[in-house]
C-alpha positions as CSV (number, residue, x, y, z in Angstrom):
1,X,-23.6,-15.4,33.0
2,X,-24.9,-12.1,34.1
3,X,-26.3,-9.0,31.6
4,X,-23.0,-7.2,32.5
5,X,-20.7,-10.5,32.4
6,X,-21.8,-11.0,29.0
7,X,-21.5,-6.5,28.1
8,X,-17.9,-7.5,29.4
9,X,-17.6,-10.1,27.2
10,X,-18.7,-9.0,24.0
11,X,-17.1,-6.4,24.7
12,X,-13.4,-7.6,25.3
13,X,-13.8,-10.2,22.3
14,X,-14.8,-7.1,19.9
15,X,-11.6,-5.3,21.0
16,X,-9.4,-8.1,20.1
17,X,-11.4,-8.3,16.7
18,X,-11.4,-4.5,16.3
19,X,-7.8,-4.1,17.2
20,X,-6.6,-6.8,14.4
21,X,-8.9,-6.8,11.8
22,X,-10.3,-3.0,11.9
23,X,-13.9,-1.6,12.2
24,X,-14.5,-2.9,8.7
25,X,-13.3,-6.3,8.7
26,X,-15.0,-7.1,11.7
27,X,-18.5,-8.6,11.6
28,X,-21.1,-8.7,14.1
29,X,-21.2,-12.7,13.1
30,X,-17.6,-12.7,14.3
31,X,-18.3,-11.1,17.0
32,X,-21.7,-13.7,18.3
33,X,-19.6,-16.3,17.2
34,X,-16.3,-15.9,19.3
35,X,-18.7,-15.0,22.6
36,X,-21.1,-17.9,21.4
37,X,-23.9,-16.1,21.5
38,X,-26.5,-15.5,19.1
39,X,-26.4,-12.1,16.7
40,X,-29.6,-11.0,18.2
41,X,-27.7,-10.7,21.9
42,X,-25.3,-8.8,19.6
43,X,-27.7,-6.0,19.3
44,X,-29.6,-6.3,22.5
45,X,-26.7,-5.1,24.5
46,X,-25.1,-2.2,21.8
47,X,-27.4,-1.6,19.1
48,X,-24.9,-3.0,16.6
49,X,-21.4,-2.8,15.5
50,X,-21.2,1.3,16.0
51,X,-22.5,0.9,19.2
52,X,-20.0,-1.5,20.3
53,X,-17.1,0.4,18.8
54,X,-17.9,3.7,20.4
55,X,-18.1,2.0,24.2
56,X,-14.6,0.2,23.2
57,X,-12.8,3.3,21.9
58,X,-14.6,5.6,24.9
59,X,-13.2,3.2,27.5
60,X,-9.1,3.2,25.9
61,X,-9.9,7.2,25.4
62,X,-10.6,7.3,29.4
63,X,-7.8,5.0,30.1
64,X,-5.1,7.0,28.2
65,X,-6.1,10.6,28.9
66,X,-6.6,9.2,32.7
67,X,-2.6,8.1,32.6
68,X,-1.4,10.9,30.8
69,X,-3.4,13.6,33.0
70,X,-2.0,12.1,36.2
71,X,1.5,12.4,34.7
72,X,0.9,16.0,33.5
73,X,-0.5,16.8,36.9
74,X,1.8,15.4,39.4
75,X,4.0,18.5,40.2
76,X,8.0,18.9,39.4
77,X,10.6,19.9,36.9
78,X,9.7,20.6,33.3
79,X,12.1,17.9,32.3
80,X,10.7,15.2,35.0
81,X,7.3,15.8,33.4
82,X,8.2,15.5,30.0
83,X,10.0,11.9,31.4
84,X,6.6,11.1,33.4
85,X,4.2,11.7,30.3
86,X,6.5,9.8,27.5
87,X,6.6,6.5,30.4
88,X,2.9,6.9,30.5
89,X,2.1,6.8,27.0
90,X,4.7,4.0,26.9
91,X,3.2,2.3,29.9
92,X,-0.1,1.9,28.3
93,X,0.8,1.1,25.2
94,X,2.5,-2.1,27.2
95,X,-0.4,-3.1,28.5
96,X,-3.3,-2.3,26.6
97,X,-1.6,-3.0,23.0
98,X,-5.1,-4.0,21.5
99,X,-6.5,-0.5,23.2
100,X,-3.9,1.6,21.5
101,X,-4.5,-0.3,18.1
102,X,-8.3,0.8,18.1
103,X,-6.7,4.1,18.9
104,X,-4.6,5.1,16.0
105,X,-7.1,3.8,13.3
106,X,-9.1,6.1,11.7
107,X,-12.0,5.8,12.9
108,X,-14.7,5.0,11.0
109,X,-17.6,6.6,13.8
110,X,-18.7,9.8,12.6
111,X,-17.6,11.9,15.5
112,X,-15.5,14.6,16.5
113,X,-14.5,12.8,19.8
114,X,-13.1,9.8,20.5
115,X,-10.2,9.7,17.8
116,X,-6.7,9.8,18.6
117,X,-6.0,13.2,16.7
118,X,-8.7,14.4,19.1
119,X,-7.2,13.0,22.0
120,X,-3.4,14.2,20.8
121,X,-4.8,17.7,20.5
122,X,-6.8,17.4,24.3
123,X,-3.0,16.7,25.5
124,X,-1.3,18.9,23.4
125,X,-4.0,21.7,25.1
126,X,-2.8,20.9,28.6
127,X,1.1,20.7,27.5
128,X,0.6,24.3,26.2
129,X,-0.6,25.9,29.6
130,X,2.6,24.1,31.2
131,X,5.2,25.6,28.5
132,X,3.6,28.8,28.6
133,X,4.1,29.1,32.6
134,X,7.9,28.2,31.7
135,X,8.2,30.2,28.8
136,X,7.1,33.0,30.4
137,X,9.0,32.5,33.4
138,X,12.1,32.1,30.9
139,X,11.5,35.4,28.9
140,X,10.3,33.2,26.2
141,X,7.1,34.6,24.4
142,X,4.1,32.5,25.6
143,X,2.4,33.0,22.6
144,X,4.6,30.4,21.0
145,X,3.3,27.4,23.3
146,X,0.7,26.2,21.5
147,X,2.6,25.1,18.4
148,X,5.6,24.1,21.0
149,X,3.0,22.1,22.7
150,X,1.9,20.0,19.5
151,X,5.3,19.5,18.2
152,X,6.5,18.3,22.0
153,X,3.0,15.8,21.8
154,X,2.7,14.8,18.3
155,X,6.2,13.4,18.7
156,X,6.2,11.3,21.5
157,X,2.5,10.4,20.0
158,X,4.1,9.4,16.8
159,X,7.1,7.5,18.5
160,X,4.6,5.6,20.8
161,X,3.1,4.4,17.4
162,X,6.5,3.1,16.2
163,X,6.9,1.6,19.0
164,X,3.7,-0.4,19.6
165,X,5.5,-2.7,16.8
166,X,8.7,-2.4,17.0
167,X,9.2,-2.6,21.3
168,X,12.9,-1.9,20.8
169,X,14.9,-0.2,22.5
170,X,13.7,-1.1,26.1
171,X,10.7,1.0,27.0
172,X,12.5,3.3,29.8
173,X,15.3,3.7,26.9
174,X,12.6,5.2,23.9
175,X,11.5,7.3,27.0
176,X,15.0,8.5,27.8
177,X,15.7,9.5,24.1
178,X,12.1,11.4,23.7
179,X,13.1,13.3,26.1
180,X,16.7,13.9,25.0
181,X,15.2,15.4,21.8
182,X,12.5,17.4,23.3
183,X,14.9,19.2,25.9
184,X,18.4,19.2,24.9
185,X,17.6,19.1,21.1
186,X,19.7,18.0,18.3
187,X,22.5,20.7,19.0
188,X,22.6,19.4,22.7
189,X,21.8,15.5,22.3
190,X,23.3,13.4,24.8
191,X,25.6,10.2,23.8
192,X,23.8,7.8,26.4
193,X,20.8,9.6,27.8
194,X,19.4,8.1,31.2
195,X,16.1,9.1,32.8
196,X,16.5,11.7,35.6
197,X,14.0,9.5,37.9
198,X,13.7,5.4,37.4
199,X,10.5,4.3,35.6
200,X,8.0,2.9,38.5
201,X,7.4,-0.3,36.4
202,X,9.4,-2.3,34.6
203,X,10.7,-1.6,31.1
């Protein structure tokens, strides 16, 4: 096994670790002994257990802020973003379970990156330059977007949370009702809200 085979390696069994048991009850022991390797190889390749954590919580950080910046970015109706982003955060949630575990911990790295409030409030900043185009466009006053914008994000953050256990309803139906909420709000809900466009994958 090559340097970067084995980086890959500790690396995916420390996730796994990191996602079930925490930064704290996860050992660098547990770690050499799931990869059968030695403590010392441990180290050679991340300094320790911080090391490791940060390059595992960098890497899901990148992933999700990737997903969710290509959904924010791809052009169309207010309310076919706001569908695009909720499937996104969905998506990956789907398939990177483990990732989004690390994720939502606190984390126990002294830093001001790299956390999911963090990452929330990097969203929630490109949200708000979207809803204050509309707003304005809608006599709204633009002022108001930023604390729009974190409501709008902080929900369909703490939904995707709920979610990551529960996976009911069907991930294109959670989607649907986010967006109910966000646009028609409780005065307008809908009985049986559908997506305006399919979900690209499956739900």
């Amino acid at each position: 096994m090559t340097g970067t085979e084995r980086r890959e390696q500790l690396l995916d069994v420390s996730r796994s670790l990191f996602a079930h048991k925490g930064f704290d009850g996860t050992s660098v022991e547990e770690i050499a002994s799931r990869a059968k390797v030695s403590k010392p190889v441990v180290y050679e390749h991340f300094g320790g257990k911080e090391g490791m954590y940060a390059v595992v919580v960098d890497r899901e950080v990148r992933l999700l802020t990737g997903a969710l910046t290509d959904a924010l970015t791809a052009g169309g109706h207010p309310k076919v973003l706001l569908e695009r982003t909720a499937l996104a955060l969905l998506t990956y949630i789907e398939q990177n379970t483990d990732g989004f575990r690390i994720l939502v911990r606190d984390s126990p790295v002294a830093q001001a990156t790299g956390t999911f409030s963090s990452l929330i409030g990097d969203v929630a900043t490109e949200v708000e330059h979207l809803l204050a185009d509309q707003f304005t466009q809608q006599g709204l006053d633009p002022r108001t977007a930023p604390i729009y914008a974190r409501m709008l994000v902080g929900m369909v953050a703490l939904t995707g949370q709920h979610w990551l256990d529960s996976r009911s309803p069907a991930k294109s139906d959670v989607a649907a009702h986010l967006v109910n909420l966000a646009w028609n709000g409780l005065s307008g809900l809908e009985r049986r809200p559908t997506l305006t466009q399919a979900p690209a994958s499956h739900a």
